[in-house]
PDB file of N, CA, C and O in Angstrom, chain B, residues numbered from 101:
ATOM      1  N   UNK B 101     174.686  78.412  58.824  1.00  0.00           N
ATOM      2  CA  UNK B 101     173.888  77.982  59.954  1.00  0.00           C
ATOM      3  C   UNK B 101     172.728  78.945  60.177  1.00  0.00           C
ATOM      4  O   UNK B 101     172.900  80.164  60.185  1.00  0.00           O
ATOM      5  N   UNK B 102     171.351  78.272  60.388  1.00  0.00           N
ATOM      6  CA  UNK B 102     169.978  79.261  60.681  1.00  0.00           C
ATOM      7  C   UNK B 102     170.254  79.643  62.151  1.00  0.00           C
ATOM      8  O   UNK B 102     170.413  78.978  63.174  1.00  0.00           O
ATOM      9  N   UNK B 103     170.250  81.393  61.782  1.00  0.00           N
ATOM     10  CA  UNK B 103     169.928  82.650  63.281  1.00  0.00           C
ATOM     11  C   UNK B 103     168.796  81.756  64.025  1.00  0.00           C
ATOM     12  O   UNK B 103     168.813  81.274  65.158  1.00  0.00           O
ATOM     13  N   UNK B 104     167.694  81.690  62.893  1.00  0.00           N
ATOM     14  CA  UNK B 104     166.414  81.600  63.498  1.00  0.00           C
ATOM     15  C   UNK B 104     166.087  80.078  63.282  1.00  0.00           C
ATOM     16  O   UNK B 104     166.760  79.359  62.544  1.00  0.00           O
ATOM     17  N   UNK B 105     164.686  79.534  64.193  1.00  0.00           N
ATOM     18  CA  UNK B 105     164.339  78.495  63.965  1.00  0.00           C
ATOM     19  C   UNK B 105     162.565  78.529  63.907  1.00  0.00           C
ATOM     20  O   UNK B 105     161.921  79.446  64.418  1.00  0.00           O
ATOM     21  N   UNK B 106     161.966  77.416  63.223  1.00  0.00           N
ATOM     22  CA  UNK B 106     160.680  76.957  63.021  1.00  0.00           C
ATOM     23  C   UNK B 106     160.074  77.198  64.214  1.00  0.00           C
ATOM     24  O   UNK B 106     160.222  76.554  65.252  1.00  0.00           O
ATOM     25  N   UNK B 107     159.201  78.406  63.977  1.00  0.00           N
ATOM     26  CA  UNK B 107     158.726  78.879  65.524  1.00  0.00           C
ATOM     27  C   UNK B 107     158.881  80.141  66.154  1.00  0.00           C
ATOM     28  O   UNK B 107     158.171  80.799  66.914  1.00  0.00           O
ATOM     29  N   UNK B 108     160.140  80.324  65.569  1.00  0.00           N
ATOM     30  CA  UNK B 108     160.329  81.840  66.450  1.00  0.00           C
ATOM     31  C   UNK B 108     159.339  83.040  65.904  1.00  0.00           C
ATOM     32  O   UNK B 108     159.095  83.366  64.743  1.00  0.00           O
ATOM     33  N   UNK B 109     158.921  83.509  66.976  1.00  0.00           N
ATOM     34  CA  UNK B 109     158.272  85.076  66.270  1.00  0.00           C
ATOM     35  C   UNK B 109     159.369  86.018  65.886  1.00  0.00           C
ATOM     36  O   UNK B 109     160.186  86.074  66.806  1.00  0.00           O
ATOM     37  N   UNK B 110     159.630  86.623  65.081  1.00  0.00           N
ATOM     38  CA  UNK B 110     160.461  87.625  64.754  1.00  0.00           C
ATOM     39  C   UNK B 110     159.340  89.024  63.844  1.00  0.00           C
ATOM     40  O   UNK B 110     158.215  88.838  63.380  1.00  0.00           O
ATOM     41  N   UNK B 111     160.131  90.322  63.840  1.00  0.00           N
ATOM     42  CA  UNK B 111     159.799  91.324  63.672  1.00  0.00           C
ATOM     43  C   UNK B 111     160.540  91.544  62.605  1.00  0.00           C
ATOM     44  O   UNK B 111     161.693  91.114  62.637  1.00  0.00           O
ATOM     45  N   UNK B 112     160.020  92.339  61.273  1.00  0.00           N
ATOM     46  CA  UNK B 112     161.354  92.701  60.188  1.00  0.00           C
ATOM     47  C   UNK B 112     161.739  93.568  60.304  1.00  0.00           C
ATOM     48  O   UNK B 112     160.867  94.321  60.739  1.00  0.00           O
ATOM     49  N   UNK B 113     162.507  93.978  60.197  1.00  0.00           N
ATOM     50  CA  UNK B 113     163.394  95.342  60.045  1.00  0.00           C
ATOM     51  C   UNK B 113     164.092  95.478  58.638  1.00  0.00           C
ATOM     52  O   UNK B 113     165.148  96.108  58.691  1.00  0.00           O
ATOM     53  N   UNK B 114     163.707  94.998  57.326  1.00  0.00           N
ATOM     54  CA  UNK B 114     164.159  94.929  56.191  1.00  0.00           C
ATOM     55  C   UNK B 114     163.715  96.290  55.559  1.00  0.00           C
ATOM     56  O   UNK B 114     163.125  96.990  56.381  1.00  0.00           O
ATOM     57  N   UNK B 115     163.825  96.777  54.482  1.00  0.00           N
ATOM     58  CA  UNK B 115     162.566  97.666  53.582  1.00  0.00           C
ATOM     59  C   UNK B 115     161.368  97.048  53.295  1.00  0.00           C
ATOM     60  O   UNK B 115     160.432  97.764  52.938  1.00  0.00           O
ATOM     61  N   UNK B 116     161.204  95.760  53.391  1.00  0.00           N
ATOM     62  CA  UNK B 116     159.702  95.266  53.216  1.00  0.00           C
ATOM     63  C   UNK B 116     159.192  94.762  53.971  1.00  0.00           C
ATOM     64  O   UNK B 116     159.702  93.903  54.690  1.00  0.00           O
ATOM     65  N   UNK B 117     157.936  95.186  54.031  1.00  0.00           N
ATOM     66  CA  UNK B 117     157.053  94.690  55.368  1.00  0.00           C
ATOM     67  C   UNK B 117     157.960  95.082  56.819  1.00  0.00           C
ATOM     68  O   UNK B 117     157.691  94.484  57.861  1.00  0.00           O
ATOM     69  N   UNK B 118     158.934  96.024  56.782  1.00  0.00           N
ATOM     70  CA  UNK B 118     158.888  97.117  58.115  1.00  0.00           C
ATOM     71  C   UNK B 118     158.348  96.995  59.387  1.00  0.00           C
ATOM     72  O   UNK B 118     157.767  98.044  59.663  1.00  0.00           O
ATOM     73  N   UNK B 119     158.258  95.934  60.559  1.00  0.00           N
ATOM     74  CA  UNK B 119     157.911  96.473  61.675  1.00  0.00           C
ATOM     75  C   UNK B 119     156.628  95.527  61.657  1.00  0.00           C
ATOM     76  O   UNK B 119     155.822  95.617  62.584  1.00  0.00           O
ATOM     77  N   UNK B 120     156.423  94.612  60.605  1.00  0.00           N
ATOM     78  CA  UNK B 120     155.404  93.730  60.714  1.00  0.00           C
ATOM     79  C   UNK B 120     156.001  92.427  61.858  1.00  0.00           C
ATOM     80  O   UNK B 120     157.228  92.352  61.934  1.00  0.00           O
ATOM     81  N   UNK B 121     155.201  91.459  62.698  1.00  0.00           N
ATOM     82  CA  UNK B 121     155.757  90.433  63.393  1.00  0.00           C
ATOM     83  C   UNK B 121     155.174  88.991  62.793  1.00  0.00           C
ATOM     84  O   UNK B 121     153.982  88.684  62.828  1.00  0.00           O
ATOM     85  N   UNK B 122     155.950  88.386  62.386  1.00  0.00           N
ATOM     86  CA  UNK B 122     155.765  87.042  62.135  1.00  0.00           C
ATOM     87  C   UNK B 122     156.197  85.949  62.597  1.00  0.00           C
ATOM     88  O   UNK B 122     156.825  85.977  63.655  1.00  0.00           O
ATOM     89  N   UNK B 123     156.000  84.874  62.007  1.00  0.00           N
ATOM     90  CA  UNK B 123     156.331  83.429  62.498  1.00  0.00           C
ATOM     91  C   UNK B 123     157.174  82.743  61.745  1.00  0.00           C
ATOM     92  O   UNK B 123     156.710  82.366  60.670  1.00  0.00           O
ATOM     93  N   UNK B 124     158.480  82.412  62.024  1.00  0.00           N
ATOM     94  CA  UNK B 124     159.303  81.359  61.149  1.00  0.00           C
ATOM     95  C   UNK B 124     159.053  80.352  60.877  1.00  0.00           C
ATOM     96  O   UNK B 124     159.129  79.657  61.891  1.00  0.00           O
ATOM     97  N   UNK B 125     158.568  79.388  59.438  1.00  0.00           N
ATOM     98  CA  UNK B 125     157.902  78.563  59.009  1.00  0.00           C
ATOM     99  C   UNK B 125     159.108  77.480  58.483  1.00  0.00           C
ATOM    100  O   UNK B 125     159.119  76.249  58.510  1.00  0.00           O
ATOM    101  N   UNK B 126     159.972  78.316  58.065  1.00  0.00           N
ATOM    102  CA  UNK B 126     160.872  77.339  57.373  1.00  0.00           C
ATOM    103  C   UNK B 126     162.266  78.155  57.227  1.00  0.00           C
ATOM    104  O   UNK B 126     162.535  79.320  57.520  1.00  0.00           O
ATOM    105  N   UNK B 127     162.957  77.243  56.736  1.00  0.00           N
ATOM    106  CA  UNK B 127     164.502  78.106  56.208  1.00  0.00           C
ATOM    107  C   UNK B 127     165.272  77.532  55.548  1.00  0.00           C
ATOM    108  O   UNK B 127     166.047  76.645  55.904  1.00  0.00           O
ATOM    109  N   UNK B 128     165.018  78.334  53.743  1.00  0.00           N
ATOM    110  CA  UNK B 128     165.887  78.016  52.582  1.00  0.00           C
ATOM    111  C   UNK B 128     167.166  77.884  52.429  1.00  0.00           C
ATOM    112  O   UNK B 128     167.607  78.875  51.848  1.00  0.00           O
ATOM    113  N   UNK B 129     168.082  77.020  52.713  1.00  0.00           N
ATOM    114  CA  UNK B 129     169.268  76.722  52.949  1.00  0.00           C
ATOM    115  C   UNK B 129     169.880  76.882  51.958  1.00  0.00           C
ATOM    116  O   UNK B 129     171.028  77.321  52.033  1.00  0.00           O
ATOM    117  N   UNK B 130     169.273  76.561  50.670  1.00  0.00           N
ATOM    118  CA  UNK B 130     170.078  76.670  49.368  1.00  0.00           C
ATOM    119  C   UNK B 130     170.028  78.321  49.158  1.00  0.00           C
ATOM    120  O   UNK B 130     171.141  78.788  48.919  1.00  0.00           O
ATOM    121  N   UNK B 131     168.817  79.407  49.209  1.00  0.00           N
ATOM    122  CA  UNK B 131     168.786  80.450  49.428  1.00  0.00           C
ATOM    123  C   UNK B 131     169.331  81.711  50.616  1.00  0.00           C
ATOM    124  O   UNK B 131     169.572  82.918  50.642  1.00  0.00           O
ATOM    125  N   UNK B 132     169.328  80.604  51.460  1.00  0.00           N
ATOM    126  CA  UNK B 132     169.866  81.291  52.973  1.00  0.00           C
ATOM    127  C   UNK B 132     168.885  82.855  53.644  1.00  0.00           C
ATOM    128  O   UNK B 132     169.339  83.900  54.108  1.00  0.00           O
ATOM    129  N   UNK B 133     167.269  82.368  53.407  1.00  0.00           N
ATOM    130  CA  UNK B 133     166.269  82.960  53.575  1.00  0.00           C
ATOM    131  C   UNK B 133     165.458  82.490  54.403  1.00  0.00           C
ATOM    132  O   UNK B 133     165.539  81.262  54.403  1.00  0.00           O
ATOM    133  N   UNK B 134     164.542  82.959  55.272  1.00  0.00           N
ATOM    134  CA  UNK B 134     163.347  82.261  55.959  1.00  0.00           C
ATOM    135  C   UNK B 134     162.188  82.696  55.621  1.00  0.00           C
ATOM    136  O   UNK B 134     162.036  83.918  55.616  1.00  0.00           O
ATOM    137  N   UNK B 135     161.028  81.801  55.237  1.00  0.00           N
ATOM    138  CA  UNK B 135     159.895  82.125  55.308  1.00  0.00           C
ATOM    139  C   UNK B 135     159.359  82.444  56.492  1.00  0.00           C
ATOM    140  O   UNK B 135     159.339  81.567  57.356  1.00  0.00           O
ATOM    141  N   UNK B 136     158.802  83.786  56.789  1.00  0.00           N
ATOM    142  CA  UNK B 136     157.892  84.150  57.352  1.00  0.00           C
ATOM    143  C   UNK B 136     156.569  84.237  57.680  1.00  0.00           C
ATOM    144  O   UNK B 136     156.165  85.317  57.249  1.00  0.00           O
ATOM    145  N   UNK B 137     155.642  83.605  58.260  1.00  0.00           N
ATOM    146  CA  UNK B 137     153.880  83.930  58.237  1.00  0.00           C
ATOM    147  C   UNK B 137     153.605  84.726  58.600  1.00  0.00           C
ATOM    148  O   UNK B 137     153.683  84.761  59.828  1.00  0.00           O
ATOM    149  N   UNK B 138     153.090  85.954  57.926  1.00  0.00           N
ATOM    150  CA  UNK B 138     152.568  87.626  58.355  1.00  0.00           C
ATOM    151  C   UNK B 138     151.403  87.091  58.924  1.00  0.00           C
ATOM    152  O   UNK B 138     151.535  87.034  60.146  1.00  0.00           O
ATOM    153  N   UNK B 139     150.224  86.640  58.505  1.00  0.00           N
ATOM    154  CA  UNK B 139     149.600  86.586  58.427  1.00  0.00           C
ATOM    155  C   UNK B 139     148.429  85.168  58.008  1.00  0.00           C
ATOM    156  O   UNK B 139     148.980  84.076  57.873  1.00  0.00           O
ATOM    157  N   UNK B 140     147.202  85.210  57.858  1.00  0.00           N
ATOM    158  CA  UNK B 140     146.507  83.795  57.179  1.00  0.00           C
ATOM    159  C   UNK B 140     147.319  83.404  55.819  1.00  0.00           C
ATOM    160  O   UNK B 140     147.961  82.433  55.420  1.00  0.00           O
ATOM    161  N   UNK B 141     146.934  84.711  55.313  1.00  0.00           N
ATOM    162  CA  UNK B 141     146.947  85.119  54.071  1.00  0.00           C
ATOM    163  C   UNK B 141     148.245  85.217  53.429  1.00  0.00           C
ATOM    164  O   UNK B 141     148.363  84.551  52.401  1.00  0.00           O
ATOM    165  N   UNK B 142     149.451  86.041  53.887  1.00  0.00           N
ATOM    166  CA  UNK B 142     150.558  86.553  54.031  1.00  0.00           C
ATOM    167  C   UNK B 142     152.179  86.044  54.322  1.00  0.00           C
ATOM    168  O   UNK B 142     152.521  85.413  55.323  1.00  0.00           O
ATOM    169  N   UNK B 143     152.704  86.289  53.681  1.00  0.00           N
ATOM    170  CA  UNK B 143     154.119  85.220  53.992  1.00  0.00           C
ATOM    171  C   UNK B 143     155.176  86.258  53.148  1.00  0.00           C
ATOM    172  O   UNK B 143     154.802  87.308  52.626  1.00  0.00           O
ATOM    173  N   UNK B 144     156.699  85.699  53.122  1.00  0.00           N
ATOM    174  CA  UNK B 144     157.427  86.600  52.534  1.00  0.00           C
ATOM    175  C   UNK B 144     158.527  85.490  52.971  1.00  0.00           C
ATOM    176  O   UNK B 144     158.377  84.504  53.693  1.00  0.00           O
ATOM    177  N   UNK B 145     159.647  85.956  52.319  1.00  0.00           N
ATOM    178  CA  UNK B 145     161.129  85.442  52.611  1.00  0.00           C
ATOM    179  C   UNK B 145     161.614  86.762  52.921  1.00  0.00           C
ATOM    180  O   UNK B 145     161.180  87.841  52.518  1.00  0.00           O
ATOM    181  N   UNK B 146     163.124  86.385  54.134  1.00  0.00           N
ATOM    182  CA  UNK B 146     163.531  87.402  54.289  1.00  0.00           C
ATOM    183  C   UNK B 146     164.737  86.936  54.930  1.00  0.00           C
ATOM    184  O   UNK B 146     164.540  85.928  55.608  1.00  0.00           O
ATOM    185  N   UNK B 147     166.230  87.468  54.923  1.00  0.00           N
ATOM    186  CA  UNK B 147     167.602  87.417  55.148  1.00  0.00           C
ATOM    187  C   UNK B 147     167.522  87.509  56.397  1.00  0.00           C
ATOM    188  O   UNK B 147     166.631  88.288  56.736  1.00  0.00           O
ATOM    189  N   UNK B 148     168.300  86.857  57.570  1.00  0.00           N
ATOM    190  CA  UNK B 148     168.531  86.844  58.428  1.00  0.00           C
ATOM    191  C   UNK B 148     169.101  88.415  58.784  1.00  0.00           C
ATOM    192  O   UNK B 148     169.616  88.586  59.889  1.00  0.00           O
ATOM    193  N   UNK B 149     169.031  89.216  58.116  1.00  0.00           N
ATOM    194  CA  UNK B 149     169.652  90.589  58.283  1.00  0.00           C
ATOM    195  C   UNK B 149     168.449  91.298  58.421  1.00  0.00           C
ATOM    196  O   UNK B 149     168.665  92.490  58.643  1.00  0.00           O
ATOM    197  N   UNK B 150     167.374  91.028  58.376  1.00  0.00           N
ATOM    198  CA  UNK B 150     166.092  91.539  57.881  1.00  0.00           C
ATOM    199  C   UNK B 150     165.017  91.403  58.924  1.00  0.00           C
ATOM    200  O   UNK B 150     163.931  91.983  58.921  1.00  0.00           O
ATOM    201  N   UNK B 151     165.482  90.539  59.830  1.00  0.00           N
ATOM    202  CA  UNK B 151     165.192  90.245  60.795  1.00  0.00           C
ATOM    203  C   UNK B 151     165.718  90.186  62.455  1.00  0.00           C
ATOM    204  O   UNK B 151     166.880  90.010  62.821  1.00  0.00           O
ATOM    205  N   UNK B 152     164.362  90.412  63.444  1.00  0.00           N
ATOM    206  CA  UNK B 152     165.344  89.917  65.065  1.00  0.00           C
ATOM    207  C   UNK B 152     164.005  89.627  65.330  1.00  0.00           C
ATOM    208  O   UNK B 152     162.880  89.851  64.882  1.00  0.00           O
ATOM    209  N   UNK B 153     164.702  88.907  66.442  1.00  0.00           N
ATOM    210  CA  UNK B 153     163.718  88.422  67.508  1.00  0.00           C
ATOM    211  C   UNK B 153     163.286  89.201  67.969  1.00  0.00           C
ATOM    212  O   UNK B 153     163.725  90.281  68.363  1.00  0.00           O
ATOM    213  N   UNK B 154     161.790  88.485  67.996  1.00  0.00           N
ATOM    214  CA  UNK B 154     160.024  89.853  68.725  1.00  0.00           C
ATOM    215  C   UNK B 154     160.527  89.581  70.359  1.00  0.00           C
ATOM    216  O   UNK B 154     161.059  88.595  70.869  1.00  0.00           O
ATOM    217  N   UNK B 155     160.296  90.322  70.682  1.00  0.00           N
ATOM    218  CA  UNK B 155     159.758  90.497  72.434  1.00  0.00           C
ATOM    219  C   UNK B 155     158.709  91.205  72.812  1.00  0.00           C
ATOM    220  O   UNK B 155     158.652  92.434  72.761  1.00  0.00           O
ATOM    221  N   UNK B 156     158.027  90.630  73.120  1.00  0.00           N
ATOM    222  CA  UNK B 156     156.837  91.158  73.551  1.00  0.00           C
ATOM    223  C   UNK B 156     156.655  92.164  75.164  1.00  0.00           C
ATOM    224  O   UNK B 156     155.555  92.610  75.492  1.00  0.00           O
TER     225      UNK B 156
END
């Protein structure tokens, strides 16, 4: 079952991309990953372990 959903801002806390905040775009079910939008430009997958919810 997805932590996160299409929409949420979340922050990583993984070894990659560290402390960057993005946008949940999607979530690989067969992978059990979410794409993230860093950025225009920028995106990444990342484990629900790798991640929490931003608060601003």
């Amino acid at each position: 079952m997805a932590e996160f959903k299409v929409g949420d801002t979340v922050q990583i806390t993984g070894a990659t991309m560290t402390g960057n905040v993005g946008t949940v775009t999607s979530f690989d079910e067969k992978r059990g990953k979410y794409l993230v939008l860093i950025s225009a430009v920028t995106q990444n997958y990342f484990t629900a372990d790798e991640l929490k919810l931003f608060k601003a």
